[in-house]
N, C-alpha and C positions, 0 to 999 in steps of 0.2 A: 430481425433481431440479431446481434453479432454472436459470436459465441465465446465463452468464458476467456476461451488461448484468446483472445484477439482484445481483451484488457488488459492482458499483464505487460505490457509496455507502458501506458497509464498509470499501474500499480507502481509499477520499478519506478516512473521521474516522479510521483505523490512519495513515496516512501524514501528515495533520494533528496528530494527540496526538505523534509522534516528531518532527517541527518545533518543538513546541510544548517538549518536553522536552528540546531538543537530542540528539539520541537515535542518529540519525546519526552522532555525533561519540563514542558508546560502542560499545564490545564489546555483542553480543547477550547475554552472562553480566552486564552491569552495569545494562541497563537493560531494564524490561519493556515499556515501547511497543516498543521495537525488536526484542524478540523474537517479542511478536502480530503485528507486522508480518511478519516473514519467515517466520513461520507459515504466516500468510495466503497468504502468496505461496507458497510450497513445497506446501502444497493445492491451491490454486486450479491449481498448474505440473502436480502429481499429476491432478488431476481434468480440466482440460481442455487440457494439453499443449499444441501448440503455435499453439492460438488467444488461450490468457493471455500466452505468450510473444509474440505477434505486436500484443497488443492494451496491453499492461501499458510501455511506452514513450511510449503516447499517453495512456493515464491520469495516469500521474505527470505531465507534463507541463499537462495539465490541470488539474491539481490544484493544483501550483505556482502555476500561472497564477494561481487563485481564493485558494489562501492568501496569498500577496505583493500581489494586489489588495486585499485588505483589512486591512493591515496600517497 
């Protein structure tokens, strides 16, 4: 089984392609970035409970950080 560090580059281009497609701003039923994203996220929550919950606040924020730098 991988370990949590070893998704967050999955996280970053799912959370990147929903910026990218304004995706955020749909219903999970309108748009599909936005739904592999919460996919993502609702496994990731399934599988490692409350270390993606504790860890998944500094990733997106991360992430932010690297997509609006290079914009």
């Amino acid at each position: 089984m991988k370990q949590l560090s070893d998704c967050k580059e999955y996280f970053n281009d799912l959370l990147f392609n929903c910026l990218d497609a304004g995706a955020f701003e749909k219903s999970i039923f309108d748009s599909t970035e936005r739904a592999q994203f919460e996919t993502l996220c609702d496994t990731l929550k399934f599988v490692y409970g409350s270390a993606f919950e504790a860890i998944r606040p500094t990733w997106t924020q991360e992430a932010l950080n690297e997509y609006y730098s290079n914009l």
